[in-house]
N, C-alpha and C positions, 0 to 999 in steps of 0.2 A: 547410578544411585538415585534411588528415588524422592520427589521430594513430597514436602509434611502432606501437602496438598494431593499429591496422587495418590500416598498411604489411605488418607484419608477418604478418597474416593475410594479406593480396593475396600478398605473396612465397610463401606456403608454398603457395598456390593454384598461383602462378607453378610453383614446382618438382614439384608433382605432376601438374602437366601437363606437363613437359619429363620426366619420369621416363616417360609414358605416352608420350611422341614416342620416347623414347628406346628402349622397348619394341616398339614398332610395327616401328618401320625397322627395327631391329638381327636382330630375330629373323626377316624377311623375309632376312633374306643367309644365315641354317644352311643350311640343304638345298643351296645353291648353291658352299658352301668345299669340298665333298668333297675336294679336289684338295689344299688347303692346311692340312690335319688342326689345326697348330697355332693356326693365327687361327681356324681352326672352334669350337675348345677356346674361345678367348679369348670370342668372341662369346656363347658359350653361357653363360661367366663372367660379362659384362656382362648378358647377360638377367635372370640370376639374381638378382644383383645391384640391377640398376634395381627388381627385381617388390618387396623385402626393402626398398630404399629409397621407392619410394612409399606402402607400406602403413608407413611409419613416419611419412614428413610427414605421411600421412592421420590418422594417433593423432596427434599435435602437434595441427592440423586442428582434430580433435573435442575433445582436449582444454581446446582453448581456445574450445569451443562453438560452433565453425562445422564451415561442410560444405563438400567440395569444387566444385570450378567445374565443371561438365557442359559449358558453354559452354569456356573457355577446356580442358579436355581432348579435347574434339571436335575442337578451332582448331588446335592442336597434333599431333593425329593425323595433320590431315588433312595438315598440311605435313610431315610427317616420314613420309609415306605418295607423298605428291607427290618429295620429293626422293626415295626409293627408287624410285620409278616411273623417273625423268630418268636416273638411272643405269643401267636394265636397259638402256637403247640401246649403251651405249659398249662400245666391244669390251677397255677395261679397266677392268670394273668393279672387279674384285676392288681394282687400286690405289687408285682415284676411294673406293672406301667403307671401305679403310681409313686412308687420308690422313684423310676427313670423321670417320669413328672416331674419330682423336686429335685432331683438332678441338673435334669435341662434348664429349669426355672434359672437355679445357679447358674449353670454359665451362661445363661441370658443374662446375670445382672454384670457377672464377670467383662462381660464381649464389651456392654453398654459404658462399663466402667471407664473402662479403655479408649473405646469410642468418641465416650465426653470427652477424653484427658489428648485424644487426638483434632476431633474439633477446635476442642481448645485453643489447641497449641495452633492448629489453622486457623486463629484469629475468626472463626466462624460462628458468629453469638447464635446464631438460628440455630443451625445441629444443633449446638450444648444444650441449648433449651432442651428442644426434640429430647435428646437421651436423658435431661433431668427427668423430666416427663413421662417417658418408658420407662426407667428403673424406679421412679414413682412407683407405677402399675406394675410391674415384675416383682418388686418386692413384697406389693400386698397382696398378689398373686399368691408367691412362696410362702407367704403369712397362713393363708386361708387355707393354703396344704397342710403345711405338715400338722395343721391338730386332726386334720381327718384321717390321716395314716393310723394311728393307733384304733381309731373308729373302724377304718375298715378293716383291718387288719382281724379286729374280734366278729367283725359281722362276715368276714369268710369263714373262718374258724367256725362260729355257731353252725353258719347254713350247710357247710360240709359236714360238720357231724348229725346235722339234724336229717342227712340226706339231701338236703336240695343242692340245685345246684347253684355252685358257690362262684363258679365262673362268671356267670353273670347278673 
């Protein structure tokens, strides 16, 4: 049986590889918003974002004398490398990855949630902080999304009937 302590290192493993998923995919969709300047902004926000949040779980991490999982940020890559892949088919991507966008958002604040509530309980005032701090920025993350979803969402619409193209 494990105890609070090891959970807690497994999770902060967990959220430094979803910080690098989250990195992987996200920054694969810049070059491709030309079209949609504001969620291009956002995207670029998120990158930033996830780089500042990983390298803080990693201090948590070392602080508590472990090292990250090589194996489980590979596992993670490789799937948030494969979903960005399955999307470049669809002739709307742009909707497909920012619907998945505020998706992820969520369970990024879901993971963090938990995370605090397991720091916590490891008597670990530094993590908690850390996750107060990221689910800060995660949530005004998922703020700044969803009023662009109905934005974009008509500004594909226009550009495909008007002929252009609307992909990107």
């Amino acid at each position: 049986m494990a105890t609070t302590e090891e959970h807690l290192m497994d999770w902060l493993r967990d959220a430094h590889a979803m910080e690098k998923q989250a990195i992987e995919s996200i920054e694969n969709q810049i070059d491709r918003l030309k079209s949609y300047p504001q969620l291009q902004s956002w995207v670029r926000d998120h990158v930033d974002a996830s780089r500042r949040q990983r390298e803080l779980i990693e201090t948590c991490i070392k602080r508590r004398g472990g090292n990250v999982s090589t194996l489980k940020d590979i596992a993670m890559g490789l799937f948030g490398n494969m979903q960005e892949a399955t999307s470049l088919f669809m002739q709307d991507e742009v909707l497909k990855n920012v619907i998945a966008d505020y998706a992820f958002k969520h369970y990024e604040i879901a993971s963090y949630t938990s995370l605090r509530s397991a720091a916590e309980g490891a008597a670990d005032a530094e993590t908690t902080r850390v996750c107060d701090d990221i689910l800060r920025e995660e949530e005004a993350l998922a703020g700044r999304l969803l009023p662009l979803l109905p934005e974009v969402t008509l500004q594909y619409v226009n550009r495909d009937l008007a002929g252009s193209s609307a992909k990107r």
